[in-house]
MMTF fields as JSON, N, C-alpha, C and O atoms, coordinates in Angstrom:
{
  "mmtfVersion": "1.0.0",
  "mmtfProducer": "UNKNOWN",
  "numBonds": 495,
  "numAtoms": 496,
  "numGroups": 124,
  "numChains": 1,
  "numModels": 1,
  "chainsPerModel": [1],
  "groupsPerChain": [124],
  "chainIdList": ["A"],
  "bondAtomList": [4, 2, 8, 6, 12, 10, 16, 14, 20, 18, 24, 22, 28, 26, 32, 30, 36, 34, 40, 38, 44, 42, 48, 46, 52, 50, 56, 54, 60, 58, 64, 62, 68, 66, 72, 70, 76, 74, 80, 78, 84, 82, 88, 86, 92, 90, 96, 94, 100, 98, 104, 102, 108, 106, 112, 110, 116, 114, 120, 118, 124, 122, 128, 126, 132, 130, 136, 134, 140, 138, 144, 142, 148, 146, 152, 150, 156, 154, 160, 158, 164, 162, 168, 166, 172, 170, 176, 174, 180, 178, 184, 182, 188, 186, 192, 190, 196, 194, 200, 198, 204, 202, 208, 206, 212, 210, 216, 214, 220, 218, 224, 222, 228, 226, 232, 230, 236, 234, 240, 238, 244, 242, 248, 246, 252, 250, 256, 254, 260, 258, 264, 262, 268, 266, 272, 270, 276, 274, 280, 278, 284, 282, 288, 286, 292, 290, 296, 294, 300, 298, 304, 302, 308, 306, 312, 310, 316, 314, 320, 318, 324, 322, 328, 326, 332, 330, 336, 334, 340, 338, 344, 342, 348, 346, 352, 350, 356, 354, 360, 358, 364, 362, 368, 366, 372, 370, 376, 374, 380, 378, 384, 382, 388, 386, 392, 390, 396, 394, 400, 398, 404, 402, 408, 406, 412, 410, 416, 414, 420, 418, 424, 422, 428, 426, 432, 430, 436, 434, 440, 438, 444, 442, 448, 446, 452, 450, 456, 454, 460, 458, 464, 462, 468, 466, 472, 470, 476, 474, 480, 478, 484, 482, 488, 486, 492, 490],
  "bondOrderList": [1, 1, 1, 1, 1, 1, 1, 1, 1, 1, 1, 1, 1, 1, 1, 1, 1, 1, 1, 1, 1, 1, 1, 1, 1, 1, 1, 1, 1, 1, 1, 1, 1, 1, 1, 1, 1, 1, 1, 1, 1, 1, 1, 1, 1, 1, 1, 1, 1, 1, 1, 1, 1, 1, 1, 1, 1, 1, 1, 1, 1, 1, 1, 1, 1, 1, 1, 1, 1, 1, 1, 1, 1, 1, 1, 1, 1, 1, 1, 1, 1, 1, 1, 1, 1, 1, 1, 1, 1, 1, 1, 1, 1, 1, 1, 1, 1, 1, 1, 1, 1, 1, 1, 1, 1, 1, 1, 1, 1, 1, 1, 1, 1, 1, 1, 1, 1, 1, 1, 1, 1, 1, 1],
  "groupList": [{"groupName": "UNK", "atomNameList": ["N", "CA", "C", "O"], "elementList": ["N", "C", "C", "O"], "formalChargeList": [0, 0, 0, 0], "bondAtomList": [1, 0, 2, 1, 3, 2], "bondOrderList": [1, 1, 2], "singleLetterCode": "X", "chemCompType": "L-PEPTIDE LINKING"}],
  "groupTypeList": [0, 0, 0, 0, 0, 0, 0, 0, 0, 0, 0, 0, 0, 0, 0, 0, 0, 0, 0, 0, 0, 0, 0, 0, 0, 0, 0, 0, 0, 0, 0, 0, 0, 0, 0, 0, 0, 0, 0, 0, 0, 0, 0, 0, 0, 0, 0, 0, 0, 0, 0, 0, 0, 0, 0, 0, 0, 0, 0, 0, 0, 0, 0, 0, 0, 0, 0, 0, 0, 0, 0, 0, 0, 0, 0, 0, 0, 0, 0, 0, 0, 0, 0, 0, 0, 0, 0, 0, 0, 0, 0, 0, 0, 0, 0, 0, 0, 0, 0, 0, 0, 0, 0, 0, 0, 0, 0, 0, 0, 0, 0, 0, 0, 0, 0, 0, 0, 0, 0, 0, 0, 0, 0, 0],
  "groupIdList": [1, 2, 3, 4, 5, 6, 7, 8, 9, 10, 11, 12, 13, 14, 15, 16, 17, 18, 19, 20, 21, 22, 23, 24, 25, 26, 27, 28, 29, 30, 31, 32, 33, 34, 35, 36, 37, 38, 39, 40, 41, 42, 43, 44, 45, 46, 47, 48, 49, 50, 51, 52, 53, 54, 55, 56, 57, 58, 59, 60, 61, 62, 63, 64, 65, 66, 67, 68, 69, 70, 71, 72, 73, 74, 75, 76, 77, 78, 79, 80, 81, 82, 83, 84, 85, 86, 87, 88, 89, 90, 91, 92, 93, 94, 95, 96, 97, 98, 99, 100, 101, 102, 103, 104, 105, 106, 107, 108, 109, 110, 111, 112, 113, 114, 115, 116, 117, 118, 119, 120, 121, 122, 123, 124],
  "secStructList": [7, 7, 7, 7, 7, 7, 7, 3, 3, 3, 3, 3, 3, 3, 3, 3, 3, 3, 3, 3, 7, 7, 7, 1, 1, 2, 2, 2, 2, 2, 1, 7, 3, 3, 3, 3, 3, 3, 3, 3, 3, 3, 3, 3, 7, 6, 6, 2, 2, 2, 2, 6, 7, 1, 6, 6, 1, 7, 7, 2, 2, 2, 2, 2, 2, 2, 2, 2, 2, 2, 2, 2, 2, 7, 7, 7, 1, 7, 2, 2, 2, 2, 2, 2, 2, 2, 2, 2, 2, 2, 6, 6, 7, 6, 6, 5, 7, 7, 7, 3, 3, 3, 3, 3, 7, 6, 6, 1, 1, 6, 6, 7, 1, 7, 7, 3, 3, 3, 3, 3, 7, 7, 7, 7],
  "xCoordList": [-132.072, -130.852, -130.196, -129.985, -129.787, -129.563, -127.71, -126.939, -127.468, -126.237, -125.225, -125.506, -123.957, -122.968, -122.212, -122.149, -121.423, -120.476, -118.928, -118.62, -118.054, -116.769, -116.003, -116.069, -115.303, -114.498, -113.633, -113.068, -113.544, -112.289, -111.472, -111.769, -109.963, -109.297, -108.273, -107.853, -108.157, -107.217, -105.879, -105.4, -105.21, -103.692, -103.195, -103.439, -102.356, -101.599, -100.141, -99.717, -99.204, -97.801, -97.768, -98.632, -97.086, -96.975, -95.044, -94.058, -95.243, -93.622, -92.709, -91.545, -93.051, -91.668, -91.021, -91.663, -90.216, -89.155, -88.027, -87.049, -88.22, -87.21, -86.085, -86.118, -85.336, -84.477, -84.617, -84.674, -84.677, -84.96, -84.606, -84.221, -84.586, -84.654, -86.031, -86.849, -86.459, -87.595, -87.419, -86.91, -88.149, -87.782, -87.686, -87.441, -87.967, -87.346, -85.917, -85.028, -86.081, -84.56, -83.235, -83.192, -82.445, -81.479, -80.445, -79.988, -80.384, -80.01, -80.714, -80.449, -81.848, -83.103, -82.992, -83.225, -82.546, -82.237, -80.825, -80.729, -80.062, -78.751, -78.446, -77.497, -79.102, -79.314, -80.355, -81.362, -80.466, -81.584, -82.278, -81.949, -83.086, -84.518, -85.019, -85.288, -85.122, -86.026, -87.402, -87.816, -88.133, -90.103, -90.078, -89.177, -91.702, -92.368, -93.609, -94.29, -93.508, -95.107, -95.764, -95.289, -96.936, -98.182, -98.954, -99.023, -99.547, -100.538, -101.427, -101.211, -102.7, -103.819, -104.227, -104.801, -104.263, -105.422, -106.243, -105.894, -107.315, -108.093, -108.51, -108.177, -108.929, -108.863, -109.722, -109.5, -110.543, -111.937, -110.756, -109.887, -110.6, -110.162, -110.152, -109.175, -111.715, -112.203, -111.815, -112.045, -111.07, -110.624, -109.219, -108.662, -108.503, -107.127, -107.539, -106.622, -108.932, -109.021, -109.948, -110.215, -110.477, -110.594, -109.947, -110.176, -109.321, -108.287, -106.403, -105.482, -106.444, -105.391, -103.791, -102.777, -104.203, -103.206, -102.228, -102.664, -101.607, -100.756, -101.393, -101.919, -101.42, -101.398, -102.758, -102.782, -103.891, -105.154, -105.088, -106.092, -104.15, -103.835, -102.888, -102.327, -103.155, -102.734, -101.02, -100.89, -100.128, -98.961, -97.689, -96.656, -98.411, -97.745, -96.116, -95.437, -95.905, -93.809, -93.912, -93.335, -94.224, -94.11, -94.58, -93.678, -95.364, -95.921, -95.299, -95.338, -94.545, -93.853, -92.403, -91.899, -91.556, -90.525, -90.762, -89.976, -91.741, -91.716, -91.498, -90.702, -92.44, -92.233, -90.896, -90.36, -90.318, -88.661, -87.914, -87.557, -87.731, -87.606, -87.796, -87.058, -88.745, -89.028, -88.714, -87.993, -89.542, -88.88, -87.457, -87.211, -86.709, -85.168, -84.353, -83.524, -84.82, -84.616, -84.922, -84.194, -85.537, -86.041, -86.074, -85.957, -86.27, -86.705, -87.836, -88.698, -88.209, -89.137, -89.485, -89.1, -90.093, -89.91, -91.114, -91.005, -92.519, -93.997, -94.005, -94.095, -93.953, -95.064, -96.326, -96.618, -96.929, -98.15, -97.859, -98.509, -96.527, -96.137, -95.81, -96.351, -94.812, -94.514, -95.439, -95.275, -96.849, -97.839, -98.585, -99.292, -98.892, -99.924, -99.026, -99.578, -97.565, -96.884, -96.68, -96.643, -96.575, -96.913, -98.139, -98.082, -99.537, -100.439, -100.837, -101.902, -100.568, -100.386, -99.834, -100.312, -98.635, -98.215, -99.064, -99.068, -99.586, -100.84, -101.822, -102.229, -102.198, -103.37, -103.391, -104.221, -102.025, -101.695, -102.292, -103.121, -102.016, -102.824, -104.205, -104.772, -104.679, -105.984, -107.207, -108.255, -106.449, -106.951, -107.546, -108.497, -106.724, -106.838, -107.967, -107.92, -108.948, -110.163, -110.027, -110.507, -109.25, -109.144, -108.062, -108.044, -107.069, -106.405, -105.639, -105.515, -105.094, -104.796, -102.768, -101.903, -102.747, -101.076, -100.999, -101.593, -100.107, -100.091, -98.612, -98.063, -97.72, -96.405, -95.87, -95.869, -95.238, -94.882, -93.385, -92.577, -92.991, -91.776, -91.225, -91.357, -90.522, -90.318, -89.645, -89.25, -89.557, -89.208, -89.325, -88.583, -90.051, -90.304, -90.218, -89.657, -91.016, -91.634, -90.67, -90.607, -90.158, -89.833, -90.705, -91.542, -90.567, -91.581, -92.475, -93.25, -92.43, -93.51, -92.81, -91.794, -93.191, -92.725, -92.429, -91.253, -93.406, -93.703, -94.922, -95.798, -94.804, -95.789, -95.985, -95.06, -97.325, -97.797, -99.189, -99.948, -99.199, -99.962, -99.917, -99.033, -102.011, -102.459, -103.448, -104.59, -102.972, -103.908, -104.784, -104.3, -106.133, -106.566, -107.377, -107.895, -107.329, -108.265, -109.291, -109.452, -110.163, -111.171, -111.282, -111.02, -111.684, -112.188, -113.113, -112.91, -114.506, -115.607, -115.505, -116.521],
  "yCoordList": [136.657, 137.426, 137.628, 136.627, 139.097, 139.534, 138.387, 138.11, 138.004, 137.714, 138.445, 139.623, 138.257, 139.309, 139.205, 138.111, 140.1, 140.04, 139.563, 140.121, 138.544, 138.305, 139.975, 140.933, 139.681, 141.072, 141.397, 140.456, 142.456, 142.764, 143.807, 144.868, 142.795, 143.839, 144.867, 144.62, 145.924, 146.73, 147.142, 147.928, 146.368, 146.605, 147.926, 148.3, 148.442, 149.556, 149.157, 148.634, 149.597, 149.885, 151.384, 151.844, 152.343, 153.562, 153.652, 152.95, 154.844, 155.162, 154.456, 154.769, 153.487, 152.349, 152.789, 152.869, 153.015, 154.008, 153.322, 152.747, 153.423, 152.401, 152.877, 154.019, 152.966, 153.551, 152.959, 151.739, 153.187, 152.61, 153.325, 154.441, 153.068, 153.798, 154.368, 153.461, 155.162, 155.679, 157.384, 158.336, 157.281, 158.274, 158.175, 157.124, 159.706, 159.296, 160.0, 159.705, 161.015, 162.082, 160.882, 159.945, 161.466, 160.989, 160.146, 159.007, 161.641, 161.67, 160.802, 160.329, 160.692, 159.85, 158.317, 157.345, 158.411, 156.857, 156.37, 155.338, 157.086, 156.565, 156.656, 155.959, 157.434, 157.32, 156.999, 157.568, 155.749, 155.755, 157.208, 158.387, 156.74, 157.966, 157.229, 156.04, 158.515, 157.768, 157.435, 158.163, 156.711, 156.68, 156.251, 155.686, 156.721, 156.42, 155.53, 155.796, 154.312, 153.689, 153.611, 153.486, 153.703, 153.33, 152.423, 152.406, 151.646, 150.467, 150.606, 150.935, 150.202, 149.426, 148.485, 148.577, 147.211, 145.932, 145.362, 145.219, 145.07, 144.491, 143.062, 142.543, 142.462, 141.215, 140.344, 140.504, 139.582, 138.856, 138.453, 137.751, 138.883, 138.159, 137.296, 136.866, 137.019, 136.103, 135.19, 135.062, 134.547, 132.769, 133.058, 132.181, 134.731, 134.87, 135.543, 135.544, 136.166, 136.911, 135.796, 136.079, 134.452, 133.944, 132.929, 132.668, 132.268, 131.627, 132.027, 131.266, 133.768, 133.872, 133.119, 132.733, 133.172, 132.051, 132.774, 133.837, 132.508, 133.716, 132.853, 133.405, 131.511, 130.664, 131.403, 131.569, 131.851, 132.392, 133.633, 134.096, 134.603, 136.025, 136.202, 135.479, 137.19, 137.502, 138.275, 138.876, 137.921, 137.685, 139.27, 139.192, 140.334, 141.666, 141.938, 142.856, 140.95, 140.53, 139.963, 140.851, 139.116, 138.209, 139.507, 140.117, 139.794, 141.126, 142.159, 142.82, 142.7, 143.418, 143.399, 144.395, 142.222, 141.643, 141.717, 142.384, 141.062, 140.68, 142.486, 142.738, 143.289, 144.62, 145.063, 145.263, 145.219, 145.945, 145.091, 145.793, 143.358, 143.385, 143.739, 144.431, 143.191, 143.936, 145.049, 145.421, 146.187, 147.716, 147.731, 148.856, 147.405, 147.392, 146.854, 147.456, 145.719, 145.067, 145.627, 145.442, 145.97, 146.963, 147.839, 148.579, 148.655, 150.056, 150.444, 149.614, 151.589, 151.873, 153.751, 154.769, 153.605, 154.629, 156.089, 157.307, 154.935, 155.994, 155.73, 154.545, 156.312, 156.087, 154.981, 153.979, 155.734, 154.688, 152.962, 151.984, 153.15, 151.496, 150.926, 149.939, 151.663, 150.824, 150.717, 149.896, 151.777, 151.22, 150.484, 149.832, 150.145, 149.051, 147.841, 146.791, 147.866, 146.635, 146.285, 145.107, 147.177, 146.765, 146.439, 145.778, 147.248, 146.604, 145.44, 145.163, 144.679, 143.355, 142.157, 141.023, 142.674, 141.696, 141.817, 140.832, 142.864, 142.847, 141.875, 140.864, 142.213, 140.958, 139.729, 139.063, 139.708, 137.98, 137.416, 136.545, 137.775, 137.201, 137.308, 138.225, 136.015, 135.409, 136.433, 137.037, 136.22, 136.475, 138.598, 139.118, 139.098, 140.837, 140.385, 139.44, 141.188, 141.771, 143.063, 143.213, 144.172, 145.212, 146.292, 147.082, 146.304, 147.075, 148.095, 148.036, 149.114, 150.463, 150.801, 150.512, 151.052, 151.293, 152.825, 153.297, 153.623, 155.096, 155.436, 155.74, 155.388, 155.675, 156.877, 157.141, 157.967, 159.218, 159.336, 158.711, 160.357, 160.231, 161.417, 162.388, 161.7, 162.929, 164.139, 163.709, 165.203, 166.349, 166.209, 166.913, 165.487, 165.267, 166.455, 166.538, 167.676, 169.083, 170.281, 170.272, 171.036, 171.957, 172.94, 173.59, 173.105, 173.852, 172.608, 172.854, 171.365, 170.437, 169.739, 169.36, 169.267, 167.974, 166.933, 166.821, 166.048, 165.29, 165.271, 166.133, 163.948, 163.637, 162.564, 161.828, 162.121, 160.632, 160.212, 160.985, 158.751, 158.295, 157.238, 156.692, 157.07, 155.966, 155.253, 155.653, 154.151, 152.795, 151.851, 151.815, 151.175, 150.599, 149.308, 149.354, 148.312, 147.206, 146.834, 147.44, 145.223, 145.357, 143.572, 143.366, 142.841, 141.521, 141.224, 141.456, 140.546, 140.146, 139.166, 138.742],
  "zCoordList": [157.398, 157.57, 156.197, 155.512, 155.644, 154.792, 154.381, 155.3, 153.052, 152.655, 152.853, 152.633, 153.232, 153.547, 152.787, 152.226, 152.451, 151.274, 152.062, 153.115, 151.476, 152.404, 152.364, 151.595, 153.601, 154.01, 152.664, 152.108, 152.237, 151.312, 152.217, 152.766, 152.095, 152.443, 151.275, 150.144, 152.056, 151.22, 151.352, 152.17, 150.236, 150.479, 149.554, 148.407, 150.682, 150.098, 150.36, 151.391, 148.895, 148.89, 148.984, 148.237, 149.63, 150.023, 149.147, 149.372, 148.158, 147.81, 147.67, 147.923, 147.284, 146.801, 145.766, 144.719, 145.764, 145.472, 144.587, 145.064, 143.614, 142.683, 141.537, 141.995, 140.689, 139.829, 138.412, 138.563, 137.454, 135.845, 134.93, 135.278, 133.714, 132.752, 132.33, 132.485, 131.999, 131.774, 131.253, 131.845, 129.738, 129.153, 127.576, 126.983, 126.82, 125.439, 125.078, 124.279, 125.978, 125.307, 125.914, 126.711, 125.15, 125.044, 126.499, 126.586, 127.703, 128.969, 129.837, 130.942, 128.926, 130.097, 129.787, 130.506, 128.439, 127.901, 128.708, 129.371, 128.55, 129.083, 130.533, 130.891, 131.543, 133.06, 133.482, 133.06, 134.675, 135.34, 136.155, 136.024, 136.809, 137.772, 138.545, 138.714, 139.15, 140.429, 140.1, 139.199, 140.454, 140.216, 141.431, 142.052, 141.902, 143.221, 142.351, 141.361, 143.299, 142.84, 144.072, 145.201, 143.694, 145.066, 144.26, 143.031, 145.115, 144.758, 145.905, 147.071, 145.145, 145.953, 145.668, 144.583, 146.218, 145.813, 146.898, 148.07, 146.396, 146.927, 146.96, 145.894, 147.52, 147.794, 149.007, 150.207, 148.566, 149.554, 150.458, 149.941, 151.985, 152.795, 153.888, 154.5, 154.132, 154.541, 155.608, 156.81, 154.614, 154.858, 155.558, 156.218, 155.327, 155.82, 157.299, 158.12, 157.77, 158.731, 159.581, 160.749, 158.981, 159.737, 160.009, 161.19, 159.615, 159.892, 160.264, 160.562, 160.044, 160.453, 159.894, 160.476, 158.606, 158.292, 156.98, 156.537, 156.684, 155.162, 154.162, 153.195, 154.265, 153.066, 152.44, 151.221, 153.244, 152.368, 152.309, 151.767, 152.711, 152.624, 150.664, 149.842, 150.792, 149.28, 150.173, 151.24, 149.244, 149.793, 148.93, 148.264, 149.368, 149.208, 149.055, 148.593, 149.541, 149.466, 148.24, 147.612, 147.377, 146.244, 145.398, 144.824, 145.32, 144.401, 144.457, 143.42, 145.539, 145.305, 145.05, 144.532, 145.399, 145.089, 143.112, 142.44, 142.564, 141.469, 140.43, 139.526, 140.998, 140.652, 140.4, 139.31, 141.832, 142.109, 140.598, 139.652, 140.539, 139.733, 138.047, 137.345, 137.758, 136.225, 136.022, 135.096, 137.417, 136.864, 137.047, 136.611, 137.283, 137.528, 136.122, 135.44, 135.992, 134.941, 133.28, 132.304, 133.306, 131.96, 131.732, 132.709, 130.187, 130.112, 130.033, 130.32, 129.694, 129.192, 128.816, 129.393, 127.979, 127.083, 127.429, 127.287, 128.067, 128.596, 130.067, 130.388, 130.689, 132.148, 132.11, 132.763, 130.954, 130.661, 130.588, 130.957, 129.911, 129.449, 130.697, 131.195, 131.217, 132.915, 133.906, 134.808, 133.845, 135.182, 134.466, 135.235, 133.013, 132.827, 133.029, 133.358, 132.855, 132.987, 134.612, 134.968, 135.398, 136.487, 137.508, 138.545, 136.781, 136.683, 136.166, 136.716, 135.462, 134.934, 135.735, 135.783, 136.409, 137.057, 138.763, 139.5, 139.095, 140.418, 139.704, 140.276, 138.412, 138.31, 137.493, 136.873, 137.775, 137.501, 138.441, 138.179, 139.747, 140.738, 141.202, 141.797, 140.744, 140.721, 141.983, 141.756, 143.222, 144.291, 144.277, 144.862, 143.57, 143.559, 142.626, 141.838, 142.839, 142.486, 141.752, 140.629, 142.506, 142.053, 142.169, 143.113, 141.077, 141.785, 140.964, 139.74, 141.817, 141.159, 141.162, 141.989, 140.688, 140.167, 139.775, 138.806, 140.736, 140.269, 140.26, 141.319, 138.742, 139.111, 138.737, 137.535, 139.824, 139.555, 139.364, 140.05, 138.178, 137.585, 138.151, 137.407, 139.47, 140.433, 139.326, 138.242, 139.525, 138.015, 137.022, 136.337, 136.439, 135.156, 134.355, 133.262, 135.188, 134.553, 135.857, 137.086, 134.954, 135.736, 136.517, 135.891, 137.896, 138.678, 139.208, 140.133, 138.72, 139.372, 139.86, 139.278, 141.326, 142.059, 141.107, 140.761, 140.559, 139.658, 138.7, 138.632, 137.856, 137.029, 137.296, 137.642, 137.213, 137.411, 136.382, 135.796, 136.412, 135.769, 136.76, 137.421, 136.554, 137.16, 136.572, 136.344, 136.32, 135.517, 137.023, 138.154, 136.608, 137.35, 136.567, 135.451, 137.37, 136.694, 137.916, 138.975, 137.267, 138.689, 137.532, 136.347, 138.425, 137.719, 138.632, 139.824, 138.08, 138.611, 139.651, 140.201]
}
């Protein structure tokens, strides 16, 4: 009988919706904006789908709690700088395997909904 690979599950944050500084002109420095982030991570879940238990589930409230803060708490000057920094803090945790961070800066561009940038990592 062939080896099976443990289940990975896939977590999604859908539009979390947050306010910051983000920007270089002047107006953008001195008022917050809105950004939308989405996330995906992945994660062997195994031991949480068979045992049913949080303690072996990867824990999407702590990760995303930790987000709302920092981006709230800080500035930042690129798009680029705030989704690798919030990519960073998804793979602090040991348990994500792989995961993707896409944060859109709503009007950025006139005539466009938004602009976004999306960073991704993956660990063996």
């Amino acid at each position: 009988m062939p080896r099976l690979e443990p289940a990975m599950a896939r977590i999604r944050v859908k539009d979390l919706r947050l306010r910051t500084f983000i920007g270089i002109k002047e107006e953008e420095i001195l008022n917050k904006q809105d950004i939308l982030i989405n996330l995906t991570m992945l994660y062997p879940a195994a031991d949480a789908v068979r045992d049913n238990d949080i303690e072996h589930a990867l824990n999407y409230r702590t990760i995303t709690k930790a987000i709302i803060q920092h981006v709230e708490d800080n500035r930042f000057a690129l798009l680029e700088r705030l989704t690798q920094e919030i990519l960073d803090l998804v793979m602090a945790h040991r348990q994500v395997r792989y995961a993707e961070v896409e944060v859109d800066k709503p009007h950025a561009l006139r005539f466009a909904e938004s602009v976004s940038i999306t960073l991704a990592s993956h660990r063996d």
